[in-house]
Each structure stands twice: as C-alpha cells, then as structure tokens.
N, C-alpha and C positions, 0 to 999 in steps of 0.2 A: 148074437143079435144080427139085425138085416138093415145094412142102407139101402138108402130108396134110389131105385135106378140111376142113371147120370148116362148126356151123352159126350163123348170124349174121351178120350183118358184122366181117369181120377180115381181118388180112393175106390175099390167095386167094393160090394156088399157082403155082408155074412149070411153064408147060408145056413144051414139048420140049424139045429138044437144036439148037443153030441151029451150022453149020461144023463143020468137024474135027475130031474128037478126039483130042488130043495127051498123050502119055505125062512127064507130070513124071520125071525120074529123083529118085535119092537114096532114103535109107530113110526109114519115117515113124515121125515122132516125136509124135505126136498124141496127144492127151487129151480126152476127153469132159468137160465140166465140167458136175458135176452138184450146186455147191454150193448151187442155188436148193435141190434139194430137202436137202442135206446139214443147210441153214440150219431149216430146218421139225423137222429132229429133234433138233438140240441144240435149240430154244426148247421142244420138249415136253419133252427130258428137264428142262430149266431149271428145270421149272414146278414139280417136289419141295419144294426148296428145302432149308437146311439145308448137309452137308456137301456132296451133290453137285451142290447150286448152287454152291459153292465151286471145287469141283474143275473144273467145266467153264467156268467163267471164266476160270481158271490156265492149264488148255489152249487158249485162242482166244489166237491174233495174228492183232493190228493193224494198220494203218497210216493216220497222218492224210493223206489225200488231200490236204484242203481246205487244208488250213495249206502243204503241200509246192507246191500248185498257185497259191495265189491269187487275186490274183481279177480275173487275164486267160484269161477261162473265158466260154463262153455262160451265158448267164443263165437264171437257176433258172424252170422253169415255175410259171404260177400257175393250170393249168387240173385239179389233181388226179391227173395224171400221174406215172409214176415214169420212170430208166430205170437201169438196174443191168448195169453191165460184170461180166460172167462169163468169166473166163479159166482156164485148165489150165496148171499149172505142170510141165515134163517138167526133175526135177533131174536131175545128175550126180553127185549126188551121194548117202551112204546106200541106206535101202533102195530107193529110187527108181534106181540105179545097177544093180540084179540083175532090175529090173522092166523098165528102158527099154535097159539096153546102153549101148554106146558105153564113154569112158574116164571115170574119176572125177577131173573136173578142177574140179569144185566149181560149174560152170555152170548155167544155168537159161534155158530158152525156153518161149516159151508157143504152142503151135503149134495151139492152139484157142481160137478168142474169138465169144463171144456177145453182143450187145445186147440186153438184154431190155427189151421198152416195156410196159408194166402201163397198162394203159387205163381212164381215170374212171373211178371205181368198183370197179376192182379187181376183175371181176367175168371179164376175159380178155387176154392176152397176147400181144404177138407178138414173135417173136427172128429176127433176121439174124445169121446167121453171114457173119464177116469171113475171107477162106480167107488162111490163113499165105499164100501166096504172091503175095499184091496188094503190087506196086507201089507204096508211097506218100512222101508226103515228109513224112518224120518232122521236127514241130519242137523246138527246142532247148529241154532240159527240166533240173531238178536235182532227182537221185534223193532216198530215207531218207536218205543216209547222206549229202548235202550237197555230192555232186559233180555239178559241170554237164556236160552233154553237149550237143552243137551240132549244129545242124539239118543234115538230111542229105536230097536228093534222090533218088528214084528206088529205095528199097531196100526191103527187104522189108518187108511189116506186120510182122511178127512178131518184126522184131529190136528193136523198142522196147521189150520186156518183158527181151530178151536184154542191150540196152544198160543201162536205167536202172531195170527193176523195174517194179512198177506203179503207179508216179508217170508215167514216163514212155508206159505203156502206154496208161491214161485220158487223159494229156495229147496222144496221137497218135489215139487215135478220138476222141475235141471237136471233135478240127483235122478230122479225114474226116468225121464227122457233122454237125458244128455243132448237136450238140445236149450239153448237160452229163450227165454221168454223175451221178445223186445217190448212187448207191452203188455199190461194186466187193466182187465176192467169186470167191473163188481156191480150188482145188484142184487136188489129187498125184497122182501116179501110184499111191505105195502108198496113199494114203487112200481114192483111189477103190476100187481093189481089194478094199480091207480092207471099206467101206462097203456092197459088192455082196456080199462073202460074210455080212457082217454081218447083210444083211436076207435071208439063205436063199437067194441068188441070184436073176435075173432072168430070166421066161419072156418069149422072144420066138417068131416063127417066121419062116423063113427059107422064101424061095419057091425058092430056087435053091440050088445046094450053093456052099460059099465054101471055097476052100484056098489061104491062102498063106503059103508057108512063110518068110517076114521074119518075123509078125507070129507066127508057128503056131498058124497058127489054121485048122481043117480039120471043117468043119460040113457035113452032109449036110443037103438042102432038106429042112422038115419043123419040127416045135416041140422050142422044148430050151428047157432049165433052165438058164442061163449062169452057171457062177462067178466069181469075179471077176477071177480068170486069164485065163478066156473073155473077160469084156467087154472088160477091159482091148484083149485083141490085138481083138476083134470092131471096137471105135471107133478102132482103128490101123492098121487093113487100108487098103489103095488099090490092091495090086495082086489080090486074090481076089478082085474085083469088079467090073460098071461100066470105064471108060476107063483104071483106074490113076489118076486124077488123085485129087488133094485135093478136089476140088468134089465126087467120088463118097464119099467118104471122108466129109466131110460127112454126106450123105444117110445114109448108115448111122449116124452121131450123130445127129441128131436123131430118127431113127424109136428109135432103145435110147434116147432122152432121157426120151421119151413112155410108153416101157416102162416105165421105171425112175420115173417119176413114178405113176404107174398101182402100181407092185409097192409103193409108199410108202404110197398109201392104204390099198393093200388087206391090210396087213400086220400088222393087228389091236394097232397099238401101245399102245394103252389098254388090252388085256388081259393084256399081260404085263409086270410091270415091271422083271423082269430083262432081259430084251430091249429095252426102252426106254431104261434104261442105258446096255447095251452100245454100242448105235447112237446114244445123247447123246455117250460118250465116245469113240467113234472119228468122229465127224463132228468133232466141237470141236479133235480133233487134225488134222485134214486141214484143214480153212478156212483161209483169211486173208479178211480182213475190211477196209474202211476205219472209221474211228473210232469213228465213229457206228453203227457195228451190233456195236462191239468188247467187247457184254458182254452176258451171256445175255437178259436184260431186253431190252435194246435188241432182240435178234432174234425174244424174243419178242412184242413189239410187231409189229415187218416184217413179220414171217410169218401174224400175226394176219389184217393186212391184205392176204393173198393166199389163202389157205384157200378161197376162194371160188372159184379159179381151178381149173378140171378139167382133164385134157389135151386134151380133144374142144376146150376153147376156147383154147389154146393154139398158135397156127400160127407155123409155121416156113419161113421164106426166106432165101434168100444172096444177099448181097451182088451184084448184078448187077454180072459184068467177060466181059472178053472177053480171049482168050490176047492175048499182048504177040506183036507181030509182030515184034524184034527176040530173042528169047528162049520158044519154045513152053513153057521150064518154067517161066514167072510165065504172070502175069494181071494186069490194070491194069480199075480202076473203069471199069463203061460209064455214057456220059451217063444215062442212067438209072438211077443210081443217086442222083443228086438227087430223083428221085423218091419215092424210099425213103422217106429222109431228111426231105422236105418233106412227105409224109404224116404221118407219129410227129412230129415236132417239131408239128405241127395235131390231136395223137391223132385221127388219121381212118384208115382203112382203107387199105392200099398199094395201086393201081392196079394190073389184072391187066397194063398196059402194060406196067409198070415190071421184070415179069422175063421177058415174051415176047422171044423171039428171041435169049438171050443162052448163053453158055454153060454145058453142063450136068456131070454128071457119070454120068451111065448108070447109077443102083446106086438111081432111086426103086422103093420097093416090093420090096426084098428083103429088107427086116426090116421088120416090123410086129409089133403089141402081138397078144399070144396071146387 
C-alpha cells in the first residue's frame, strides 16, 4: 500500500504492488474508525460546561484497559510519545444490524484497527493499519466481564476483539507490536454514520468511478459530497476497487481518514454552538474509551495535546504482510514488519525498506481530500 506524501520526516510511503493479487472472498464487514477525530469534538463540546458537561459524560463508555490487562504489558515509554489503539466496532446488533447486515445475533468484530504513534511533541503522527485478515497468534487474555480465553495460534487478527472485546484486542497488538497501547478508542457503525452527516457530510474526490453493489455504493470519478450512508459503504468497499482485497480497502480508509480530519477543521465549530452540540452529542454516543480518557476532561486534556497535528503531517501505512501461501484469503506479517515496530517503539521515522516489496492493495489515489 501507498501513504500520502508528508512533509518532514515521518512515516514515508509504500511503494508498489510486489506478486499477485489475490481476491479475498467473503463480504466486508469493515469500519473506518474515526474516533481520534470523534475524541476532539466531545472535548470541544465538553468545554461549555454546566448541564451539557453532564450529559456528555453520561454518554461516554468506558473500559479500564489497565486494571483488566496488568502489568504483563511492554513498558510505558518515557521518551514523550503516545500510542492509541483505534478500533471499529461492526455490531449485530440494533441500529448497527440495518447499517452492517448480516443476522442480529448480538455479536461484534472489529474488522478495522489502527495504531496510532503521536510523535515527541505532538506536533505529527503516524498510523499502521493492522488488515483484519493477518494471521496472528492471539494470547490468552480475560475479558470486562471476567472470563478467560486461551491463547490461540494462527487465527485471524480480528477475532481478538470478536473473542474477548478490547481487552483482549490491546492485549493481541502488545503481543504483535511489542509496544503498549497507552490509550484505546472505539467506534460504530451507526455513530460513524450519524457523525458524517452530523458534520454536513464529507467532500472527497474520486479519480476513478467506484461500483459495488455489496456495499452500494456506485460513485462516478469526479468530487462528491459523501453522506454518511456514502462513507459508511465508501470505507467498506474492496470489491469496486483496486485487487478486491482488504489491503485496498484500507487505502480507501485512510485517504476518507485524512478527509474527514480536514472536514473537522474546517467546519467552523466555534461559530456555531448549536452544531457544536449536536456533534459533542453524537460523538460521545459513538466512542468507547479506556479509563483514562472516560470523562470529558480527560479528552479534553488528550486532545489538547494533539490540535497541533494537521493531516499533511499525519502519514499512513500497513502493516507490511504478504499473502499466506497455504490460504490466498489471509495474510501473515512479513519480516519487515519488525521494522515498523522497531522504529515507533524509538519514535524515529519508519524505513522506506520496511513497506518496499511487500503486498499492496491497488486502490492508492482513488480518494483524496477535495
């Protein structure tokens, strides 16, 4: 896969496509998770106070990471760094059941997950997406609710969220990163949705036309105004695009990440305080949170400390893997992705090495920010 330009030092980009391209089957169940920026508008609405400081603390859940996880964890950095697990929650359940399909069996996978590494200073970012379908060996973890689950070889990333929630989620990227998560933050299907129309919708542009009719989603190449209908199917597509894989599928999440961060700034929140509202309260309904950012204060603190961060210095890369030779519809970590890893845990710059030659998804640069 390909990050989008950056100027500075920072994560650089993936260049080509290296071997085959291989068509995953199955539908996609994918979510763009956009609670970094969901996190920056409850802390402005936060900032009132009064009743609707109240109300938007009522609306956020929780969950103590730290306490559930302990402390057989990598060790907290002391170089100024952050790094913040960002997952998609695709329920089975409510209004997330008319949004995603499927039966209403009360389930939950997360079939989108980001790292995000906040660099000394706080002043730019870079995120690896982990693609639902790597290969990893999940260890044995004990969910919220107090039940243990046992380590498991060779299964998918994504069933850790499915298994144990995101206790177990955090505690299976530690184990693949070896680096600690100091904060996790979760969004929905319908909150996304509701949070895109919330802010007037999202302009991107499309270079190529996109149709496909899983996600229905049928975009002539050219600039549009995305509702949140739109985005929704737009960051759940894999076959209107690129290889059909999940790695292309990606690519199109992060370029509407970059949008949608971009449509946050530019949304004139200080001018309206009805609209400020609006978007405190449907963000603070859509999050989950770990403990420590579980109250409006607290996020407005976090967020404080990222305001500085623009999308131009925000870059984005995947997980370097290469298809599984016993199975073309996974993917297993390539040795390079210790590279990754061993950069951000040094907050240094990822090596252009480290995503040359590895597999892509065919879909960079058919959404960019308008």
């Amino acid at each position: 896969m390909s990050a989008d330009k950056t100027p500075e030092p920072a994560i650089p980009g993936e260049p080509g496509t290296s071997g085959p391209r291989r068509r995953p089957k199955g539908r996609s169940r994918s979510l763009l998770i956009t609670a970094w920026t969901a996190a920056g508008i409850v802390a402005l609405g936060g900032a009132g106070g009064g009743y609707l400081f109240l109300r938007l603390n009522d609306n956020l859940k929780s969950i103590d990471i730290n306490q559930l996880l302990g402390t057989d964890r990598p060790p907290k950095t002391d170089n100024g760094s952050e790094n913040i697990l960002v997952l998609g929650s695709d329920s089975r359940s409510g209004a997330n059941k008319k949004l995603g399909g499927g039966t209403d069996d009360g389930s939950a996978r997360s079939d989108t997950a980001m790292v995000v590494h906040v660099y000394k200073g706080h002043k730019k970012a870079g995120v690896v997406s982990i693609p639902r379908d790597t290969l990893v060996d999940r260890p044995a973890c004990t969910d919220a609710h107090g039940d243990v689950h046992q380590a498991a070889t060779g299964v998918m990333f994504n069933s850790a969220y499915s298994t144990g929630g995101a206790v177990c989620a955090v505690k299976t990227v530690e184990a693949l990163s070896g680096m600690r998560m100091d904060h996790y933050l979760e969004v929905d299907f319908s909150g996304f949705q509701r949070l895109v129309d919330e802010l007037g919708g999202v302009e991107v542009t499309t270079t190529r036309d996109i149709s496909d009719h899983q996600s229905h989603l049928d975009l002539k190449a050219g600039t549009h105004r995305l509702t949140g209908e739109q985005a929704l199917a737009l960051v759940r597509t894999r076959h209107g695009v690129g290889d059909g894989s999940d790695l292309g599928r990606i690519q199109l999440q992060q370029a509407f990440l970059k949008a949608l961060v971009t449509q946050v700034k530019n949304v004139g929140l200080f001018t309206s305080p009805t609209e400020l509202v609006d978007l405190a309260d449907t963000a603070t309904k859509a999050v989950t949170t770990d403990s420590e950012l579980g109250s409006v204060n607290s996020l407005l603190d976090f967020t404080n400390g990222l305001k500085k961060i623009s999308p131009s210095h925000m870059t984005m890369v995947t997980l370097p893997v290469r298809f599984d030779p016993a199975d073309p519809n996974r993917v297993v970590a390539d040795a390079k992705a210790k590279l990754v890893w061993d950069a951000l845990k040094a907050d240094r710059a990822v090596p252009r090495a480290a995503t040359e030659g590895t597999a892509s998804g065919g879909a960079k640069g058919v959404v960019t920010s308008s």
